[in-house]
N, C-alpha and C positions, 0 to 999 in steps of 0.2 A: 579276301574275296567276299564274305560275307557282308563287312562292313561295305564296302562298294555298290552290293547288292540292294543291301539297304536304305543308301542313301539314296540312288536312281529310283527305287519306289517312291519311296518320299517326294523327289521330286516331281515323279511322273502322277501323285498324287495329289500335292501344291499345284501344276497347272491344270488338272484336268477338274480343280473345286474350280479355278479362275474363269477356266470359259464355260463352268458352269452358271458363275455369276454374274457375266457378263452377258452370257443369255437371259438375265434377267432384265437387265439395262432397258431403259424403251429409249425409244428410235432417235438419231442422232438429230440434233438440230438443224434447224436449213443454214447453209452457207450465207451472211453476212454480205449484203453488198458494200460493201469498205468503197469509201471515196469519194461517194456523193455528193457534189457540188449544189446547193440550192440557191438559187435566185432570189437577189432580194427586190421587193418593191420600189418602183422610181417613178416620182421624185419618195425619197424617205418621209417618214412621218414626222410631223412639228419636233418631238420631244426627243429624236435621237442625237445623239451626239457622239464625236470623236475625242477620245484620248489620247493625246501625245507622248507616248510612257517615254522619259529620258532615262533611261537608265545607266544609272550611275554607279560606280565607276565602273561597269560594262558597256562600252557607249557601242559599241557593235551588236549589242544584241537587242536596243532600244525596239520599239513599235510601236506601233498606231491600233487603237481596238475601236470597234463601233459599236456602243452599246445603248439598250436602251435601256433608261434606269426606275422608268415607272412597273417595268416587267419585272414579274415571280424573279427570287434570286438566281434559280440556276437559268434561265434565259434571259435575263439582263445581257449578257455579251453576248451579241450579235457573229461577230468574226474579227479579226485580226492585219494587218501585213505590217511587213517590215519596215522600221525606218530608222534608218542606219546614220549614227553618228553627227547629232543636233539635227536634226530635220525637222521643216518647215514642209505646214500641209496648207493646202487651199481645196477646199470644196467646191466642185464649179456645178453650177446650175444652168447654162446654155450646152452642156454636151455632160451625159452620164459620166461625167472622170473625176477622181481625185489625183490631188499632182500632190506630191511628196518631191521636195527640193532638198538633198543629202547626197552623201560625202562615201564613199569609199577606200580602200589599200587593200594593195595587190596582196599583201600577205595579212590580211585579217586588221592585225593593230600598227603595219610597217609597208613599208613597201611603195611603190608607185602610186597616187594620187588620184582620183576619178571625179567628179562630180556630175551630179545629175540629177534633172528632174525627171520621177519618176512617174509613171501613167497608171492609173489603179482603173477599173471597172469597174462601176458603183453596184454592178446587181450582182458583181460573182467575188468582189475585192479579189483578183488575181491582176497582175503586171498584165498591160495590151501593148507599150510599148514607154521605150527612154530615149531621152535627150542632153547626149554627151553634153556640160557646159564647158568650154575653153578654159583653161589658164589655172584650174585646179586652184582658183581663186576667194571661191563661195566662201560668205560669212560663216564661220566655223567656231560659237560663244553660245552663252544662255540663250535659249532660243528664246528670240524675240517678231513676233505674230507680223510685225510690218518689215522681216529682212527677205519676206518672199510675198509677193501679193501679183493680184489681175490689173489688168488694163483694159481698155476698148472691148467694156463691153464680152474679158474674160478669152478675148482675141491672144491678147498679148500675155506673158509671164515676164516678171521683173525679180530679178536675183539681185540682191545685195554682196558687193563682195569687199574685204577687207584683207590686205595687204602687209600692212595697213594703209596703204593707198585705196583710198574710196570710187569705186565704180558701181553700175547699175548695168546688168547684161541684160540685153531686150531679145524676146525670144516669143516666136507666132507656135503660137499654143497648137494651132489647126494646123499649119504645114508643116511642126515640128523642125524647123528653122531658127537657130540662131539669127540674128537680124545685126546686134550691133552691141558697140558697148559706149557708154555715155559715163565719160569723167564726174567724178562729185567733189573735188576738193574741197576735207574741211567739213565736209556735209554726210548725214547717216540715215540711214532709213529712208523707208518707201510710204509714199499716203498719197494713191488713186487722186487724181483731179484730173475734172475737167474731161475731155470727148477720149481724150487720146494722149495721157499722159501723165505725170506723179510729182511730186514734191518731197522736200528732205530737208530735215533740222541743221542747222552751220553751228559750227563753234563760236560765231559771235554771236548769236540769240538772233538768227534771223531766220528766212526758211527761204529755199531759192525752190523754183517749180520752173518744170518743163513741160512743150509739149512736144510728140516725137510724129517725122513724116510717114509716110508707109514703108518706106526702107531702115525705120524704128533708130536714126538720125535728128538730135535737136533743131526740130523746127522753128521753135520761139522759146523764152528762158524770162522770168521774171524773179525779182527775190525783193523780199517784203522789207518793212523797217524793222529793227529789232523788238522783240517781245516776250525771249524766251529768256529770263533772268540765270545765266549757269551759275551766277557765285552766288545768289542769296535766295533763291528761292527758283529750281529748275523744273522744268516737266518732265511729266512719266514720258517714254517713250511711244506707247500705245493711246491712241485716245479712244473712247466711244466715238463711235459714228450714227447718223442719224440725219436720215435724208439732203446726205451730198456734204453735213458740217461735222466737221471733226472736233469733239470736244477734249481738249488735252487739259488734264486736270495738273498741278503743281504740288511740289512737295509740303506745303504746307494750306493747302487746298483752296487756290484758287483757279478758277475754272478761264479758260481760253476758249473760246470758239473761233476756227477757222471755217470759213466758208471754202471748201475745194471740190465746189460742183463746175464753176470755170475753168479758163484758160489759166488767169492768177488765181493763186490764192486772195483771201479778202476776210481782212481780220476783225473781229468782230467785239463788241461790249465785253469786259472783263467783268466777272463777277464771284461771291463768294462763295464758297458752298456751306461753310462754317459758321456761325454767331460768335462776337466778342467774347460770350461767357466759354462757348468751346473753342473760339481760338485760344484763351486762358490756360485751358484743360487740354492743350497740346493736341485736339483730334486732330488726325491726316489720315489720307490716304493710305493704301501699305497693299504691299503683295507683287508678287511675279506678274497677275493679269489683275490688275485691282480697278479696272474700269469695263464698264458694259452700258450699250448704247442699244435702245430699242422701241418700236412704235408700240406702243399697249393703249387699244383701244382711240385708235388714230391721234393719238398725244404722247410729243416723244418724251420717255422717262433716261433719267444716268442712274446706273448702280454703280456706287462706289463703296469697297471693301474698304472698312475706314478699323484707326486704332485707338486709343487714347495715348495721352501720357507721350506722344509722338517727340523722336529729338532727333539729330545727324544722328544718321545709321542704320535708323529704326524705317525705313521707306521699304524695306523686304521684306518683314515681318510676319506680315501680314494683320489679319483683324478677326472679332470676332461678330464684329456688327456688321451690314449692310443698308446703306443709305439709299435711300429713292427721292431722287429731286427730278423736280418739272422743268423743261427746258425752257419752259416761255416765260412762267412765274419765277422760276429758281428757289422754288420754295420747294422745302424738304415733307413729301408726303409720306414717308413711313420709315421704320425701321426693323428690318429684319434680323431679328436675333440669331446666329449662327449654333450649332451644335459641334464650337468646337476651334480650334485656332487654323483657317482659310488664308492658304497664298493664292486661289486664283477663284477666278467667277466666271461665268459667261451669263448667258440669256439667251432662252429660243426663242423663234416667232409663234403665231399663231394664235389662236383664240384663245388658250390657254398656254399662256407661255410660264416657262419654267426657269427659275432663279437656279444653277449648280454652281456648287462650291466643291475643291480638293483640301482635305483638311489633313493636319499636319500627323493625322491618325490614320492614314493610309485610306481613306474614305472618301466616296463620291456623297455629297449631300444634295437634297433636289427639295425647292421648296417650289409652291406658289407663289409667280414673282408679285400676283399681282395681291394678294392678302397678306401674303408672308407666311401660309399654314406648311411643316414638314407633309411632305408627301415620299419620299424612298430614300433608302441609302443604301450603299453596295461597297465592299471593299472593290483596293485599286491596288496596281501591281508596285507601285512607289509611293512618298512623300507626296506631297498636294503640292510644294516645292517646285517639283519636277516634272507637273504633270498639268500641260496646256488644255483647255478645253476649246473644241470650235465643233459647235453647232453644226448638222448635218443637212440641216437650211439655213445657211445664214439671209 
């Protein structure tokens, strides 16, 4: 009894120091408004950009980040959404949307099959609305920037899909309509031409273009003479672009311009990007996005992630240099030293456009495209590999 006694004091003595101390305490903090959605500015500013995170081998948990990389480190990323299993982004500039073209299952990594493009808000990045695509057919590989592109003016979306039977699904961006599907046999990829329609690389080196009716139906069809060499010397799949001409650079760095501001395509002067002394010295091209097309200072420049020492194989590599050649001269005006081994590049617009690289160090690099001087760098949630860059104004 005693000890009972004694212990109930005690205790009744432990709490009664407690809420002595706790009447010391001063005043509880305000409640937290948790959730806040803030609005972003539109159109975005010249130097932001989008991240393609692929994430590997978790391809379901992949995303898309908007960051800016000239900003303090902890506000560099802007915000985030999802993009699920190889996704392909387009940034549209006639209506606030980003469209994200990706893949789903019912059971996470199994199950029934979905594809879609998906409809982002550029001021809040939340889903506004999706667009079932048919046939659970969509290009489903390394994501590559021309297997999802605009049409008419950003009217139209064009889905590349592989079967491996090759088609192109046309789809009214604005009424959210599937429109039609257009056979590609033999032929891959999508590259914009012309008022109202796209073109795509053949397996014998030639490039067939269409143009589509309002019911998004082969209107007219032209296909070029051969000039894309597959056994001895092929082109990347992406070229720079630059006002309507698509520059497709080659594996051992000869430059293609196609004109695909027409109806046809219109193939244009072949030229080098390389000297005899660096064709010698093996320079090429290299990387996942190893081309970037852009107006700086109303004269259009190529950047190209270049390698030395280049042989079969080495075309994914990537590089540590960055080349700046003039499209009218084709003369090479500078060389951007990298910080670092780059699979991918881009370039923004604007008065002061920005050169970004993904480097094989988990890092976004951001130089002056137009001097070459570093100006930021920010980790990234992958390899530079696996991580597409598209400008938030293209």
């Amino acid at each position: 009894m005693i000890g009972r006694w004694i212990g109930g004091a005690l205790l009744a003595a432990r709490l009664a120091a407690g809420v002595a101390e706790a009447q010391t305490f001063p005043n509880p903090l305000p409640i937290e408004n948790a959730g806040t959605v803030t609005r972003l500015p539109t159109p975005y500013p010249d130097n932001w950009v989008f991240l393609d995170y692929l994430a590997s081998p978790g391809l379901i948990d992949s995303k898309a980040e908007l960051v800016n990389p000239d900003a303090r480190y902890a506000k560099q990323v802007i915000g985030q959404f999802s993009a699920s299993y190889y996704a392909n982004i387009l940034v549209g500039t006639a209506r606030p949307e980003v469209y994200v073209a990706e893949t789903f299952y019912s059971r996470g990594t199994r199950g029934t099959r979905t594809d879609v493009i998906t409809l982002y808000d550029k001021e809040t990045l939340s889903p506004r609305d999706e667009i079932v695509l048919p046939g659970a057919k969509r290009w489903v590989g390394v994501v590559q920037p021309n297997a999802f592109q605009f049409a008419d003016h950003e009217t139209l979306g064009l889905v590349y899909n592989f079967t491996p039977r090759s088609t192109v699904t046309v789809v009214n961006l604005v009424t959210r309509q599937v429109l039609n599907e257009v056979p590609l046999p033999g032929c891959a990829m999508i590259y914009p031409t012309g008022p109202r329609g796209f073109s795509s690389m053949c397996a014998d080196g030639t490039m067939v273009s269409v143009q589509l009716d309002k019911e998004g139906a082969v209107a007219t069809q032209n296909v070029t003479t051969a000039f894309n060499d597959l056994n001895d010397d092929p082109l990347f799949a992406a070229p720079g672009v630059i006002d309507g001409v698509s520059y497709f650079v080659s594996y051992k760095g000869k430059v293609h311009p196609v004109d695909l501001s027409g109806v046809a395509p219109r193939l244009l002067s072949t030229w080098s990007l390389v000297t005899d002394d660096e064709a010698k010295a093996n320079w090429r091209p290299s990387g996942n996005q190893q081309i970037a097309g852009q107006l700086v200072g109303g004269a259009g420049r190529l950047y190209l992630l270049m390698q030395p020492n280049g042989k079969d194989g080495s075309h994914l590599e990537g590089g540590n240099q960055v080349w700046v050649l003039d499209v009218a001269s084709h003369a090479k005006l500078a060389t951007i030293m990298l910080k670092g081994q780059a699979q991918c590049i881009a370039v923004s617009g604007g008065e002061h456009p920005r050169l970004m690289a993904t480097t094989l160090g988990a890092s976004l690099q951001v130089y002056d495209a137009i001097s070459g001087a570093p100006i930021a760098s920010m980790p990234i949630a992958s390899t530079g590999a696996e991580t597409l860059i598209y400008p938030a104004r293209p």
